[in-house]
C-alpha positions in Angstrom: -212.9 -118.6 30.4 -212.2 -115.9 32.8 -216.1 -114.6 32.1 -217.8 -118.0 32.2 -216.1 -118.2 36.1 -217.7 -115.1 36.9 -220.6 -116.2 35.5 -220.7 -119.2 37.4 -219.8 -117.4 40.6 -222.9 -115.0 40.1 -225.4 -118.0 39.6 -224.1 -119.9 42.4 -224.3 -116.4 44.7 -227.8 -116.1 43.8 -228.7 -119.9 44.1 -231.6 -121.4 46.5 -229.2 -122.2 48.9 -227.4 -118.3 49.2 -230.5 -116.7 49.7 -229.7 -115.8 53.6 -226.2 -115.3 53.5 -227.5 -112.3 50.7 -229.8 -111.2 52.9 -227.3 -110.5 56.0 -224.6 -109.0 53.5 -227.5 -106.6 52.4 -228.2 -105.7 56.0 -224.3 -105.3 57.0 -223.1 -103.2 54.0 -224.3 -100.1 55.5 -222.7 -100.4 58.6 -219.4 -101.2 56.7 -219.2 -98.1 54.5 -219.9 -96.2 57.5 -216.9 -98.0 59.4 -214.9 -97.3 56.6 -216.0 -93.6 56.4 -214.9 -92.9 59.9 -211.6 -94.5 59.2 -210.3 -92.9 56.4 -210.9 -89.5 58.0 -208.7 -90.3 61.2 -205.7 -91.6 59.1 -206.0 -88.5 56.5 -203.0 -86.1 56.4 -203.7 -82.7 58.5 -203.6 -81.1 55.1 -206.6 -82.5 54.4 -208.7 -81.0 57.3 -208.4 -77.7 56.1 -212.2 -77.0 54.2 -211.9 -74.3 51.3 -214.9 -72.7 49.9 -214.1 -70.2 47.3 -217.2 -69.5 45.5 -215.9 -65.8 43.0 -218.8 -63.7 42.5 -218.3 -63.7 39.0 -218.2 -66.6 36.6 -214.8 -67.5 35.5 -214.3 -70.0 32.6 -213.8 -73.6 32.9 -210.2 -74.6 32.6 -208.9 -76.6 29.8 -208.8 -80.5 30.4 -204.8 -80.5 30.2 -203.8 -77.9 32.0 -200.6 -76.2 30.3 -197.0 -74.8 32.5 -198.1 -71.5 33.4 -194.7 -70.3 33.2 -194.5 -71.7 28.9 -198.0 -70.4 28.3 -198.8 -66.7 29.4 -202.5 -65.7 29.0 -204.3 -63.3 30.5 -205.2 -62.4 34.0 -209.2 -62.6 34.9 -208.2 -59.8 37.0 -207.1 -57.8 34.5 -210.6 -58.5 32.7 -212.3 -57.3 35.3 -210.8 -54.0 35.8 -209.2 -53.1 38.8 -207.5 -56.3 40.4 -207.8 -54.8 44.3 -211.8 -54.9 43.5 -212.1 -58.8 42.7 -214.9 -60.0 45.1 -215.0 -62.8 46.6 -218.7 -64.2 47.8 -217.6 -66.5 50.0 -214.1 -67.4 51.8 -213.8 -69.5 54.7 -210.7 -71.2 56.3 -210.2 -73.4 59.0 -206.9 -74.1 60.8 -205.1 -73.7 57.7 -201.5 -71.7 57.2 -201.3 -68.5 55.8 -199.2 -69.6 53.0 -202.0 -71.5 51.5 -204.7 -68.9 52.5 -202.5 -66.3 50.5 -201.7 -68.9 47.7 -206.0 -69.8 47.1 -206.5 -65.7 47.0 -203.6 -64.8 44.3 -204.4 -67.9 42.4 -208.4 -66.8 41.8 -207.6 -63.1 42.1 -204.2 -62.8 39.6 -202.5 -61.1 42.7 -199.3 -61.4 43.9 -199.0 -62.3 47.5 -196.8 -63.0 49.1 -196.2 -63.6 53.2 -193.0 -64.3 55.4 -191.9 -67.5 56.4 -192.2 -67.0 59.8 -196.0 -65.3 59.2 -197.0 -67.9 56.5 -196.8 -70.5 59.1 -199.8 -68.8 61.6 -203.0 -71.0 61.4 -205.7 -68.8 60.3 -209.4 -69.5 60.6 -211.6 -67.0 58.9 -214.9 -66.9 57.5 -215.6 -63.8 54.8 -218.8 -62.9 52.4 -218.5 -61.0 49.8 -215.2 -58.5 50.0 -212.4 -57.5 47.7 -208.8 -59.0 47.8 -207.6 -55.9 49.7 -210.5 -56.5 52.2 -209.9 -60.1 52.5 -206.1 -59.2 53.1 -206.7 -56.5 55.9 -209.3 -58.6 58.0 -206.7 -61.5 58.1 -203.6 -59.5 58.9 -205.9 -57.6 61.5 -207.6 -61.0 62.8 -204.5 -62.6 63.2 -201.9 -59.9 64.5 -199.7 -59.6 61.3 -198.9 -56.5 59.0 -199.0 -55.9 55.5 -197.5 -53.9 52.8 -198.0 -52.9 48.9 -195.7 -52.2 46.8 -195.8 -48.7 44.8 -195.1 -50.3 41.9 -195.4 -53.7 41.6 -199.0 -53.6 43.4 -197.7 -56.9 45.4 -198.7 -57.7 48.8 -196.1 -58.5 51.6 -197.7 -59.9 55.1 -195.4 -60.5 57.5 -195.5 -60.0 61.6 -195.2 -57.0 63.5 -191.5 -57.2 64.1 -190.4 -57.9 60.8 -192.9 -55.3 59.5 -190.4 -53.1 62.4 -187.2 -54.2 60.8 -188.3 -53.4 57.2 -190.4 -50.6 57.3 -190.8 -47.3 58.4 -195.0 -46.1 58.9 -196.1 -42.0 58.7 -196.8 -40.0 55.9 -194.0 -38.7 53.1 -192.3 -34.7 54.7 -194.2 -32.0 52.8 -191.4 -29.3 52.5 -192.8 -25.3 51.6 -191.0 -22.4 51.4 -192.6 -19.3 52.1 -191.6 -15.7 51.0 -191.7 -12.9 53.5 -192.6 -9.6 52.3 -190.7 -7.6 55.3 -187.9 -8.9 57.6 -189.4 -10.9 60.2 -188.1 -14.3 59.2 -186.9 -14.8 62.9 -189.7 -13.3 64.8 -192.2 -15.3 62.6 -189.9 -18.6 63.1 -189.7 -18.1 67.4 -193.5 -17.8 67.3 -194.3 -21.3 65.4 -191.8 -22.8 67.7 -193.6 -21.1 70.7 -197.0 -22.1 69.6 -195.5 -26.1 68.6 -193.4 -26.1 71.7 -191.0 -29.6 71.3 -192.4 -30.5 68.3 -190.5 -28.1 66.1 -187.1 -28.1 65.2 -186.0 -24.6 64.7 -182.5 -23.6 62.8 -182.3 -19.7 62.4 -179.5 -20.2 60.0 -176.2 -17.6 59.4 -176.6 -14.5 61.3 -174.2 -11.5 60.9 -173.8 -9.7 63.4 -172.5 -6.5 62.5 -173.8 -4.0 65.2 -175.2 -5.3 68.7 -178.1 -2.8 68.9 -177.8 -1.0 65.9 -175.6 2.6 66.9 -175.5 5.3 64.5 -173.6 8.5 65.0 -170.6 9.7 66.7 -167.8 12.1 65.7 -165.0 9.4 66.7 -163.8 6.5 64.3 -164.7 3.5 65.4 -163.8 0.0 64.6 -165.8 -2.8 63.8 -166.0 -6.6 62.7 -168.5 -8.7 61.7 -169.0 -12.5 63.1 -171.1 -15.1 61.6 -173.2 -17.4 63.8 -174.8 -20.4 63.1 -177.8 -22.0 65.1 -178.4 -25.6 64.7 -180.3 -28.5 65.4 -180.2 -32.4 65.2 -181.8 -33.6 62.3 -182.9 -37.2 60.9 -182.3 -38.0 57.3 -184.5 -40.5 55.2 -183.8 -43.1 52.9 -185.5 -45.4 51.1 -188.4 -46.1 48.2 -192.1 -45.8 48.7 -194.9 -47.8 48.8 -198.1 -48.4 50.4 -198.6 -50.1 53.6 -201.4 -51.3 55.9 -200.7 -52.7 59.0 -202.6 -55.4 60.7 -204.2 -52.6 64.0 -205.0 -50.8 60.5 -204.1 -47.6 58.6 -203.0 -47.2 55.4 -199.1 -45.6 54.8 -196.5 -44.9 52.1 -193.2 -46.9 52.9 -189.8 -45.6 53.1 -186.9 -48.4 54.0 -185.4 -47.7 57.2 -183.9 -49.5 60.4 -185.4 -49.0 63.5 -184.1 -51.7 66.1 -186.9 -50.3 68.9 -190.0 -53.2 69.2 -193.1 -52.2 68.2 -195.7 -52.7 71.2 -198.9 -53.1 70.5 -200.4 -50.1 72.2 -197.4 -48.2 70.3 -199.0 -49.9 67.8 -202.6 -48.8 68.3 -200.9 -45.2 68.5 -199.7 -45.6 65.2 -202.6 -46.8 63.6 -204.8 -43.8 65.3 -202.4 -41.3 63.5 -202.4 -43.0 60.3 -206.1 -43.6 59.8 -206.7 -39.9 60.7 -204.3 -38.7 58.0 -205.0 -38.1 54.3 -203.3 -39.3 51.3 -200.5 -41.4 51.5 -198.3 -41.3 54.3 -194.4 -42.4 55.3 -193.2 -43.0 58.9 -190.4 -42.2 60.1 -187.0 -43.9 62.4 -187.5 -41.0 64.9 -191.6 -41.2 64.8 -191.2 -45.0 66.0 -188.6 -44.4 68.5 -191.0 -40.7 69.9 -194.1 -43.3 69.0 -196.1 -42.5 72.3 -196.3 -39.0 71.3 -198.3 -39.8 68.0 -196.9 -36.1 66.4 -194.6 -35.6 63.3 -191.9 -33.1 64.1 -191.8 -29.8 62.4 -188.9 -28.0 60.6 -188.2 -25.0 60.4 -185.5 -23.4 59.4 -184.8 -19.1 58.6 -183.1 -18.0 55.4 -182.2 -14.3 56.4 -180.2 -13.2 53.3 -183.5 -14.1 51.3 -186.2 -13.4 54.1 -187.3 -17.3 53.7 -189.2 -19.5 56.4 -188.3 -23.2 55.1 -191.0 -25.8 56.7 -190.9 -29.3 56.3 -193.8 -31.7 58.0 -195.6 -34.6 57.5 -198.8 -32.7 59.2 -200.3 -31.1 56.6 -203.1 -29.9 58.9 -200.1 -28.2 60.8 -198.3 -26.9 57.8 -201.9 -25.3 56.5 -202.4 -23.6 60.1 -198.4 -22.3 59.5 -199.7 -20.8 56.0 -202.2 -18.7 57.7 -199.5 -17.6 60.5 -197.0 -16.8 58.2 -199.4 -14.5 56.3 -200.9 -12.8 59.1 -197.6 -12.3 60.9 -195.9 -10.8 57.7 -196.6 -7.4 58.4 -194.7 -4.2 57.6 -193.0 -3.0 61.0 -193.5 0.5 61.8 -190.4 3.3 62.2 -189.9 6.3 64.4 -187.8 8.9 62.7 -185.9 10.3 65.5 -185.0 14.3 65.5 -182.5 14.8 68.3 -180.1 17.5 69.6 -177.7 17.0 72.1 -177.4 20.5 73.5 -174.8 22.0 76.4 -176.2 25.0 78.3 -173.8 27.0 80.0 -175.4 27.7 83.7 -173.5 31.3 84.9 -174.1 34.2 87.8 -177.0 35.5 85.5 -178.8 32.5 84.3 -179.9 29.4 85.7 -181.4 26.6 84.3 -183.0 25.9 80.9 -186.2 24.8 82.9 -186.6 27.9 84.7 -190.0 27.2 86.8 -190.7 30.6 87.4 -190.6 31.4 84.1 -192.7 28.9 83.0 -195.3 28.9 85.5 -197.2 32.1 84.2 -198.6 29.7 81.4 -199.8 27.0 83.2 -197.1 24.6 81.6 -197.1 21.3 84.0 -194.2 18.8 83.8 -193.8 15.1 84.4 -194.3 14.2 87.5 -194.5 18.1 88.6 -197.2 21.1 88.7 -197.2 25.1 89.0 -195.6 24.9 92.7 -192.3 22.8 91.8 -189.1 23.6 93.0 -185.9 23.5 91.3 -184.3 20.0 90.5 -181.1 19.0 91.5 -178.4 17.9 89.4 -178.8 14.5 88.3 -182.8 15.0 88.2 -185.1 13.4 85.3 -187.5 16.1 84.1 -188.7 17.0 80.7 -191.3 19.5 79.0 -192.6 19.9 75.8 -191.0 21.9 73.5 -192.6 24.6 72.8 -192.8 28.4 71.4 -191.9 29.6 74.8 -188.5 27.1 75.5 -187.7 27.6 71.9 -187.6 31.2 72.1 -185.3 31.0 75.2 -183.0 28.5 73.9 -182.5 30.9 70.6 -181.9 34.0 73.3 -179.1 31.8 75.2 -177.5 31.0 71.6 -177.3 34.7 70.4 -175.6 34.6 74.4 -172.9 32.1 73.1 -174.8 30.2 76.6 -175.6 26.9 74.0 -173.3 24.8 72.0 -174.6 21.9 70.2 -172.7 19.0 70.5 -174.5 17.0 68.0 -178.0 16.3 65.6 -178.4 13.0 64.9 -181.1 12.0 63.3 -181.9 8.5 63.1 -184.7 5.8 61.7 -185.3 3.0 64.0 -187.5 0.0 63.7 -190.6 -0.6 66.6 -189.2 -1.8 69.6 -185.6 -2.0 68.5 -183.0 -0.3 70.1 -180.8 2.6 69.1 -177.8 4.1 69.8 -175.8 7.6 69.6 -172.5 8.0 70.4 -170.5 11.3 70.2 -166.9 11.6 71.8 -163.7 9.5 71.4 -162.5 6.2 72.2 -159.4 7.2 74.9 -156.9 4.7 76.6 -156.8 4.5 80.0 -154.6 3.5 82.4 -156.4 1.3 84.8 -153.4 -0.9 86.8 -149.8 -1.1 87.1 -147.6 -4.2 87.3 -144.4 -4.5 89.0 -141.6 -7.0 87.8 -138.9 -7.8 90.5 -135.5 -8.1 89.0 -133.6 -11.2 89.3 -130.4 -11.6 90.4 -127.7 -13.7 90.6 -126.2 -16.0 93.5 -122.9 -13.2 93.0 -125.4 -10.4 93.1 -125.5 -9.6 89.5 -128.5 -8.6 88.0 -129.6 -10.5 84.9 -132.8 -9.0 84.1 -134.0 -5.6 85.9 -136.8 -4.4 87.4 -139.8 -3.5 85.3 -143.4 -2.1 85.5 -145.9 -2.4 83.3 -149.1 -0.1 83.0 -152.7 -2.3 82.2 -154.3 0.0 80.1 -158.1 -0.1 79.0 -159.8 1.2 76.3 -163.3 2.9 76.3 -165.3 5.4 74.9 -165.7 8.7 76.3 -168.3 11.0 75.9 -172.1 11.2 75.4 -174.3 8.1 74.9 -177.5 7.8 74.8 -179.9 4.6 73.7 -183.5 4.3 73.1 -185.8 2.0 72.8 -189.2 3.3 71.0 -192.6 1.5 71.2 -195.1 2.5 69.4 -198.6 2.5 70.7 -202.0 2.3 69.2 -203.4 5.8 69.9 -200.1 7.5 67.9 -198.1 8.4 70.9 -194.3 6.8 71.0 -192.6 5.5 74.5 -189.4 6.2 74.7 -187.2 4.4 76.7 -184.6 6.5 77.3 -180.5 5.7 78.9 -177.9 9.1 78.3 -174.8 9.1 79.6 -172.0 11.6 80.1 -168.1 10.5 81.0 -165.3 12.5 81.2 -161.6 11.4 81.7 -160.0 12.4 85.2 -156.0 11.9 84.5 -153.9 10.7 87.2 -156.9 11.1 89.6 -156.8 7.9 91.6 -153.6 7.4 93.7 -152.1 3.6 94.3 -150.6 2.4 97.6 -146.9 2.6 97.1 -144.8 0.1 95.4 -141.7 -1.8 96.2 -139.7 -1.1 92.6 -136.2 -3.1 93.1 -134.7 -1.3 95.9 -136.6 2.0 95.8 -140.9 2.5 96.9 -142.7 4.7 93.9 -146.3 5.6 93.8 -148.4 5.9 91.2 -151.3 7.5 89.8 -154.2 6.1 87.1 -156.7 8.0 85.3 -160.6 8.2 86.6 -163.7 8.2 84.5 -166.4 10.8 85.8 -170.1 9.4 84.4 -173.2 11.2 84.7 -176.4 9.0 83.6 -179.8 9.3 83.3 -182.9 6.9 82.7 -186.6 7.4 82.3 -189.6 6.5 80.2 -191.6 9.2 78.3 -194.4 9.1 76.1 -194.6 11.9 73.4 -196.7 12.3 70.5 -196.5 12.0 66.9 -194.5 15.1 65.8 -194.0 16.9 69.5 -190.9 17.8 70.7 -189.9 16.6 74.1 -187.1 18.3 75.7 -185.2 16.3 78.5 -182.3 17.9 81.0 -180.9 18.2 84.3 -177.4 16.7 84.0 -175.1 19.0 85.6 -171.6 19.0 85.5 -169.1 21.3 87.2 -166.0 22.7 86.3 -162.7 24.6 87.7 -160.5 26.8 85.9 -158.2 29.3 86.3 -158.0 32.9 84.3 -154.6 34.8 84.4 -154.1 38.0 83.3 -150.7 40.6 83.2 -149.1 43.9 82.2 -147.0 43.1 79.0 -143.4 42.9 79.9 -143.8 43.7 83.3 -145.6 39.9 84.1 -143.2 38.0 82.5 -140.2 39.5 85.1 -139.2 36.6 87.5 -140.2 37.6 91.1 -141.2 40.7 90.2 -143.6 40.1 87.8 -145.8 38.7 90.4 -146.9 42.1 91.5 -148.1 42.9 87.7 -150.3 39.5 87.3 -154.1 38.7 88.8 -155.4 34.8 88.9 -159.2 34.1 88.9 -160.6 30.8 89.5 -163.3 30.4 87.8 -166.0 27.7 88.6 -168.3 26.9 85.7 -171.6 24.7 85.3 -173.2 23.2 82.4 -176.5 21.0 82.0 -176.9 18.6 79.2 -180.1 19.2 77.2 -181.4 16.1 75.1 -184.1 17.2 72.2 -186.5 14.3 70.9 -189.0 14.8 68.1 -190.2 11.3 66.8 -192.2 11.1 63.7 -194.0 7.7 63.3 -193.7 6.1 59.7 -196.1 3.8 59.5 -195.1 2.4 55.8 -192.0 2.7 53.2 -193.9 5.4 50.7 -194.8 8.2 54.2 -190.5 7.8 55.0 -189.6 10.3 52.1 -192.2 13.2 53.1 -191.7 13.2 57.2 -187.9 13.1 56.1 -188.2 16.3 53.5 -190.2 17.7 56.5 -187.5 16.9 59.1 -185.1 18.2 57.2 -186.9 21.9 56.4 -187.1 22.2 60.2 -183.9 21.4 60.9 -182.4 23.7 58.6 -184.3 26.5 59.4 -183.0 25.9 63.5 -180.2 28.2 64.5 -179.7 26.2 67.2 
């Protein structure tokens, strides 16, 4: 029935009388779908405005007519067939004003990669238009176009995209430390270590580690016990420690990095930002940044540490710059050098000056052979006491200086002999460590309201103690044409007892005066320059002296009164000058040290003086 009425309905449509009304329904139909058209565009969802074109540059198969639960029903990833999953092309890509979430979604559904982007970054409206680039390309031109960041994880090869203050709160950017150790062959460590942090200036963090310091300039000699302790020092520095897992990072202004988790509660600006991205993209490998890089940003340089092992001559260096830590190599290897010893031969010599002899540098003597001194020719006078002069030792002083000693006119006071290092200080020492009284304190006594005394009067001596004698320190440089400089600092003390008088002193009810003892010092300070193996002989510290000589007839002196007549007093007045007797001997490595010592020794024995 129902087909006989449309039936009927067809052949009365088409009758004689419809043939107009068919003719204006075939001229209106256009104009209706058109209508219609238009329509159904304005009341679409916004969804549908987005346009997707996502043409893979390889064919991938059909999909099955009922699609299965991808989660029931594993199979395997196109990407995986294709080899390496970053290199998936993609012909073409284009977007317009559509979210993130759903760019990111369309890629890791044709590209079997997981991608995944913040909730606050998968909103952003992206509109991009791309031919013929990788997922990784794809990802980077987005995150670049659109101001976001991007990581990858190590492991999982998973993409994160998120915005520039997230990427802040969850990741650190720069390269992973590089930590080397380097062995020194001779003990430099700290020299080496102040020279990288001269050349580096703020960008290395130095720690010279435990230092022992047993001596302050190294002192050898001495006839006197002396006393000693050794104090441990420690130089430090702040440090920032890391934390956190790797993986590898591009940021949206670019540059690739290897992640480690850490806070950093500064904001990221974008010029920060593009200072970030310069020193990424210009490093190699992968890279790690660090809480203290992003706060120091604007600087754009990775610290360097250094630290100094000294009991095991180590240089520790840990960077992120491996440009800087090569350039360190080099140092370190050119710097680690053998330094170069003197061998020092000296006598400390005291030359009797009488009635018949005057001093060891006797002008007049000496001026027959043409001898010249420092700082003085044929026509000089005699010094005065106190005077720097020296000459070099030779046939003619020693043969005077063994005639005063057959005279009993010389008496050694000591020989040290001593290795020090280039440009490090030594010291000699020979006398005694005496105690001095250098003040006196006065106690009042206290008494009572009845006039008792509770506790008496009392005085107290402030003593000091100090070493008296002869000193002398040097300092020897060696130069490049074989000479040594000799910096050169002797002094002579003596102790004066009782020699300086005090104001008097109100004691209780009675005024005393007292005396403290007096040091008498004699110094003297130059610069020389002598050669390898030639004597230099340095004087003119006088010193003077009183003493008194009794003689009497046996028996008869020692009578009371009347021995007076039988005794004679002289006063004798003495002089001495100190003589100081350098011979250095250069040892320019370990294996010459035992032949110029076997040949310092021979001379030295065969010396009588």
């Amino acid at each position: 029935m129902k087909q006989h009425e449309m039936k009927f309905d067809f052949l009365h449509l088409f009758g004689p009388r419809r043939t107009p009304a068919l003719l204006a329904c075939a001229f209106l139909l256009p104009g209706i779908l058109h209508s219609a058209t238009l329509f159904a565009e304005e009341v679409a969802p916004a969804e549908k405005t987005a346009m997707t074109v996502i043409t893979p540059m390889e064919k991938s198969e059909a999909p099955p007519a009922a699609a299965e639960p991808v989660v029931n029903t594993p199979r395997k990833s196109r990407a995986n067939q294709r080899g390496d999953s970053q290199n998936f092309h993609i012909q073409k890509l284009e977007f317009k004003k559509a979210k993130l979430i759903d760019v990111m979604r369309t890629i890791s559904e044709i590209s079997d990669i997981n991608i995944v982007p913040t909730q606050e970054a998968g909103e952003k409206e992206v509109t991009i238009y791309l031919r013929n680039v990788t997922v990784h390309e794809a990802i980077d031109t987005i995150s670049r176009s659109n101001g976001l960041w991007y990581r990858q994880d190590k492991v999982s090869k998973a993409y994160r995209v998120m915005t520039a203050k997230e990427f802040q709160d969850d990741v650190v950017v720069f390269r992973d430390d590089v930590t080397q150790i380097f062995n020194l062959l001779h003990p430099n460590p700290v020299i080496v270590a102040q020279a990288i942090e001269d050349l580096y200036g703020s960008r290395v963090i130095l720690s010279l580690g435990v230092q022992a310091d047993d001596f302050n300039t190294g002192s050898a000699g001495g006839t006197s016990a002396r006393s000693g302790q050794s104090s441990l020092r420690r130089s430090t520095s702040s440090r920032s420690n890391r934390a956190g897992s790797g993986g590898s990072s591009r940021a949206g202004a670019g540059g690739r990095t290897q992640a480690s988790e850490l806070a950093v509660t500064e904001e990221l600006t974008p010029e920060r930002i593009a200072q970030l991205e310069k020193a990424i993209t210009a490093a190699d490998g992968s890279t790690v940044v660090s809480s203290d890089d992003l706060k120091s940003v604007s600087r754009t340089e990775q610290p360097i540490y250094v630290t100094v092992n000294r009991e095991h001559n180590l240089i520790i260096v840990r960077t992120s710059d491996a440009g800087v830590l090569r350039d360190i190599e080099r140092l370190i290897k050119e710097m680690d050098r053998p330094t170069t010893q003197v061998l020092l031969e000296m006598k400390i010599l005291e030359l009797t000056i009488g009635d018949s002899f005057n001093q060891l540098f006797n002008f007049e003597y000496l001026s027959g052979s043409g001898k010249e001194f420092f700082g003085l020719g044929n026509n000089a006078v005699p010094t005065q006491a106190g005077s720097f002069i020296y000459s070099f030792l030779d046939s003619q002083i020693s043969a005077r200086m063994e005639l005063l000693q057959k005279n009993n006119q010389i008496n050694t006071l000591s020989s040290p002999i001593l290795l020090a290092s280039n440009n490090r200080p030594a010291r000699v020492f020979v006398g005694e460590e005496r105690i001095l009284v250098t003040g006196v304190t006065v106690t009042d006594p206290v008494i009572s309201s009845v006039g008792t005394v509770i506790t008496p009067g009392r005085v107290t001596y402030e003593t000091e103690l100090r070493d008296i004698g002869n000193t002398l320190n040097i300092v020897p440089k060696i130069n490049a044409d074989g000479t040594v400089t000799l910096s050169i600092q002797q002094d002579v003390s003596s102790v004066l007892p009782g020699a300086i008088s005090l104001p008097p002193i109100s004691v209780g009810n009675t005024v005393q005066s007292f005396n403290i003892d007096s040091v008498k010092v004699a110094n003297i300070e130059g610069i020389v320059v002598a050669k390898d193996g030639l004597t230099v002989a340095i004087g003119g510290l006088i010193s003077s002296s009183s003493s008194y000589n009794e003689t009497k007839v046996p028996v008869l002196g020692d009578i009371p009164l009347l021995g007076e007549l039988f005794k004679k007093k002289d006063e004798i007045n003495t002089k001495s000058e100190m003589i100081l007797l350098i011979t250095p001997r250069i040892i320019k490595n370990p294996s010459d040290g035992e032949m110029v010592t076997a040949d310092t020794m021979d001379v030295v024995s065969d010396q009588a003086w």
